[in-house]
C-alpha positions, 0 to 999 in steps of 0.5 A: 500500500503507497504510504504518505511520503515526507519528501519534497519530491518522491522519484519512485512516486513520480516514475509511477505518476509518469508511466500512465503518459508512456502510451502517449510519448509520441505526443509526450516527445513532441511537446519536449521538442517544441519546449527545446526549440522555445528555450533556444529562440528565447535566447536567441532575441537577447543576443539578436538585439545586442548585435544590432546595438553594436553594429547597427545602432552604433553605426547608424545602419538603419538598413541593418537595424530594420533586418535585424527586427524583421528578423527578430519579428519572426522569430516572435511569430515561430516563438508563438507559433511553438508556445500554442503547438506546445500548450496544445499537446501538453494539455491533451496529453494532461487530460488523456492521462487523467481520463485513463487514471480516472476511469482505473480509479473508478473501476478500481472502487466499484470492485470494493468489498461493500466493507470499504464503504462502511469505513470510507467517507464517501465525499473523501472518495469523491474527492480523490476522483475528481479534485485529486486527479485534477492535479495530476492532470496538471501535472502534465499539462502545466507542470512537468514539461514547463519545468523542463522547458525552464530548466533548460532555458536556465541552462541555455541562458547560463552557457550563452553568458559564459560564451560571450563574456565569463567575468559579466557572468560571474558578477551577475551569479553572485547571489545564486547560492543564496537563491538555491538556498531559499528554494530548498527551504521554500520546496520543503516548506511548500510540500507540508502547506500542499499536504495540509491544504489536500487534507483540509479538501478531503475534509469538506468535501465529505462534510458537504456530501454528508449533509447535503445527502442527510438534509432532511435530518438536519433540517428535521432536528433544528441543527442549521445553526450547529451544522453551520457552526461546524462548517465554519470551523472546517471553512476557516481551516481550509483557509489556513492551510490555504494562506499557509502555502500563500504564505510560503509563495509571499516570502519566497517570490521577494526573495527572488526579486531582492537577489534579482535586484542585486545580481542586475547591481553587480552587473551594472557596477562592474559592467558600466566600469567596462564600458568605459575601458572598453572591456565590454561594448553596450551591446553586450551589457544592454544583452546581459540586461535581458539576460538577467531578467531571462535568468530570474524569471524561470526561477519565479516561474520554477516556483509556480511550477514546483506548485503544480508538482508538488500539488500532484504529487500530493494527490498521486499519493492519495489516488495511488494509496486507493488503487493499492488498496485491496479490498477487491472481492476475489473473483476466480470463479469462471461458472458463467452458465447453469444457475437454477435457484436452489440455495445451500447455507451450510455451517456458515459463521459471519462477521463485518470484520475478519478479527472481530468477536462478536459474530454476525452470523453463527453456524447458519444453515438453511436450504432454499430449493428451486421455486420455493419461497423463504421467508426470513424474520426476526429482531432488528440486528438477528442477522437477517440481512447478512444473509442476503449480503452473502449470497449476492457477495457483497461481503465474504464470510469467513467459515462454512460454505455456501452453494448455489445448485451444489456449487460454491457461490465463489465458483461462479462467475461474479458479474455472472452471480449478480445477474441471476439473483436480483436485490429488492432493497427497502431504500430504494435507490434511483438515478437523477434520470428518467424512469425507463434508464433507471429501470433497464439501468441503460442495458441496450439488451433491455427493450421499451416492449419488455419495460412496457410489460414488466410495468403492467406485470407488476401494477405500475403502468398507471401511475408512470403514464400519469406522470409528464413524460411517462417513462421519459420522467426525470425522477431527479436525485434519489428519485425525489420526485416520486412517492416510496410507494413508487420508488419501490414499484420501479425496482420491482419493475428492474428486477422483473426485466432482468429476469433473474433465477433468484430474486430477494427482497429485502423488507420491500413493503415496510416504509409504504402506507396501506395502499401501497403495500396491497399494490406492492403485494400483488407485484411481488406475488407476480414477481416470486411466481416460478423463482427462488425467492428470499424475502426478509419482512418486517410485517408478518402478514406479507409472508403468509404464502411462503413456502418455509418461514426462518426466524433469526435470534441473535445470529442464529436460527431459533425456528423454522417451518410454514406459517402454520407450524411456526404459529402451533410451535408457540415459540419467538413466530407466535410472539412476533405474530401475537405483537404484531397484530395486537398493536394493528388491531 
């Protein structure tokens, strides 16, 4: 797993940043080439214009001096030329390599056990796929090539100095060593404001997502003015962090253009003596000028850029320490084919964490034949759901085994598995999208014709073809614009079209008021005909016609048998059935 690293810049972090552009290094190599040809025409203007002095202006040849800024003219337009060839290519290159990092990460997440989540902020994640791979984008595209191209125009300018006139160079280098030390202590100041502001990002990013999602809560509960209180707090924190590295830049950028100052004072000391002995002409000096301001101005730029770096490299670390998380589920099984819908639970022990204690589930074992109707109930936190969660491998239990048709459930195929056993969840989740995508989830396999029928099927098509738009409706975020009622109806239809071998329903009918539920009843009699099905209730009068009924007990099975058997065993069913119905009557 990546680990955080406290270095100014981590190569082995780089190498792994910069192998998602080796696909690309054609286009890589070409923006290197533009970045050399604009580093020599920049020092070529400086020299240019130092000529013209000596052997123009001071002569008077205005023939000369007018060829001299042609050519000067067009060297300008190649230097635009090149500049606009080269932003153009780096800026692809930046943004391809995020489109494939991006679309990585994202695979990479959904492969995650359904136990990552339950410890991971959602709005962390969210911002290490967007804003944390925005940086490496920058990376490439304002980044690594202009620290490249600066370097080189730095190297460049020094050799043309040293060419024309060493003693001119050394007094105009004299504050160097103090510039090189400034950028060490500025580079390691600058990687612990980076890290600071990413964290303080992360931060509100997941403080946002939660309430936003949880508004309704907030709202309920009066808290406005606690939450805001609380965003305030992580609101001014996000702005230290910020100012900090702002405060690095306010010293740093000074110091800069104090030494500038004075390497332009030792040249012009030295260079104005030299004039007057004729050691050095004015064209020479007027060039060293221009090639003062050329030499300072890619360290100030060097800066900027070694922001961008650092930037991405801070967001490379937490990208990269997602993907080197494992918590994928294994997926060995190559089963694709056969799946008929009798279940096998046998001896099965369960628990959310591998070292954990307490168990979940204890020694469970079951079966379910093919066609058959089984019904689970039970106390909120007995293990009911922990059940469907294994079928479907949404979390792996760690004793027992469990079989689908006599073969163990990790045999098969996963994308296979989860296609013959459809969930029906009590939170009914819909897509900010109209009804028909939510329903075929946008499977080209899945025909208007058969959303159609599966809607009559189930009860649906009334409500839907009342609502603007019918099928075309945009239920909006959650599907907030239709009733529980109808959300579920929805997912009944989803499931139907999909046609699984096993279906489960996961206490489908307990947040709908009467009418819904009879409506809700009927689709799930018409759902459950002639396939497996596992439904988890909450009202005991839904499960009636099951074939067998499980009642779960702390983790355990406590009884098991048809309605009517479980009522004359006078045990934990009767209880359940006497309450329940007492509090209805």
């Amino acid at each position: 797993m990546a680990k955080v690293s406290g270095k100014a810049f981590d190569i082995n972090l780089f190498s792994r940043m910069f192998g998602y552009a080796k696909p690309y290094m054609s286009t890589f190599y070409m923006a290197l080439f533009l970045t050399l040809i604009l580093a020599g025409l920049a020092v070529a203007r400086p020299i240019l214009i130092g000529d013209a002095i000596d052997k123009y202006v001071m002569s008077g040849d205005a023939h000369g001096l007018l060829m001299i800024i042609l050519l000067i003219c067009g060297i300008l337009f190649l230097e635009a030329a090149g500049q606009y060839y080269q932003t153009y290519l780096s800026n692809w290159l930046g943004q391809t390599v995020t489109i494939d990092l991006r679309a990585k990460l994202f695979r990479h997440i959904t492969s995650f056990r359904l136990k990552y989540f339950d410890n991971t902020a959602i709005g962390a994640l969210v911002a290490r796929c967007i804003s944390d791979i925005e940086t490496i984008n920058q990376v490439f595209s304002q980044g690594l090539l202009n620290i490249i191209g600066e370097i080189i125009k730095l190297i460049v300018v020094i050799v043309a100095m040293v060419v024309i006139n060493w003693k001119l160079t050394l007094y105009s280098l004299v504050p160097i060593p103090l510039l090189i030390f400034s950028m060490i202590i500025f580079k390691n100041a600058i990687k612990k404001a980076f890290q600071r502001v990413r964290t303080q990002v992360s931060v509100m990013s997941s403080f946002v997502q939660e309430h936003v999602v949880g508004m309704s809560i907030v709202q309920v509960f009066n808290r406005e003015k606690k939450e805001k209180e609380k965003f305030e707090k992580i609101n001014r924190e996000h702005r230290a962090a910020h100012i900090h590295s702002v405060w690095a830049y306010s010293i740093f950028f000074p110091v800069v253009e104090i030494l500038s100052a004075i390497s332009l004072s030792f040249l012009v000391w030295w260079g104005v003596g030299g004039v007057i002995n004729e050691e050095v002409s004015y064209g020479d000096l007027f060039m060293f000028i221009l090639f003062i301001h050329m030499l300072f101005r890619p360290i100030r730029q060097l800066a900027d850029r070694f922001n961008v770096l650092q930037m991405g490299m801070v967001g490379s670390e937490r990208v990269f320490k997602i993907l080197d998380t494992e918590s994928t589920i294994e997926d060995a099984g190559n089963r694709s084919s056969g799946i008929r819908g009798q279940i096998k639970f046998e001896n099965v022990w369960f628990a959310y964490s591998d070292d954990a204690d307490e168990w979940i589930l204890k020694d469970v074992s079951f079966e379910v034949n093919e066609g058959e109707t089984l019904a689970f109930v039970g106390a909120t936190g007995a293990g009911k759901s922990s059940v469907i969660n294994l079928i479907n491998r949404f979390y792996e239990f760690q004793k027992g085994r469990i079989t689908i048709d006599g073969v163990d459930i990790r045999e098969y195929d996963l994308d296979y598995l989860r296609s013959e056993v459809a969930v029906v969840l009590q939170d009914v989740f819909l897509f900010s999208d109209s009804i028909r995508n939510n329903i075929s989830l946008n499977n080209p396999e899945i025909s208007d014709q058969s959303i159609l029928a599966a809607a009559k099927v189930v009860g649906a098509d009334e409500f839907i073809e009342k609502l603007p738009g019918g099928f075309d409706y945009d239920v909006k975020e959650r599907g907030g614009m239709l009733s529980v009622g109808q959300r579920q109806l929805i997912s009944f239809i989803r499931a139907y079209v999909y046609n699984p071998k096993v279906l489960i329903l996961d206490e489908a009918t307990s947040s709908v008021d009467t009418e819904s539920e009879l409506l809700i009843q009927q689709a799930i009699d018409k759902l459950t005909e002639n396939r497996t099905s596992i439904v988890i209730a909450h009202r005991l009068s839904t499960i009636q016609k099951a074939d067998r009924i499980i009642v779960m007990e702390k983790g355990r099975i406590a009884e098991q048998g048809s309605h009517t058997e479980l009522l004359e065993l006078d045990g934990h069913y009767k209880k359940l059935f006497d309450l329940q119905f007492k509090d209805e009557d």
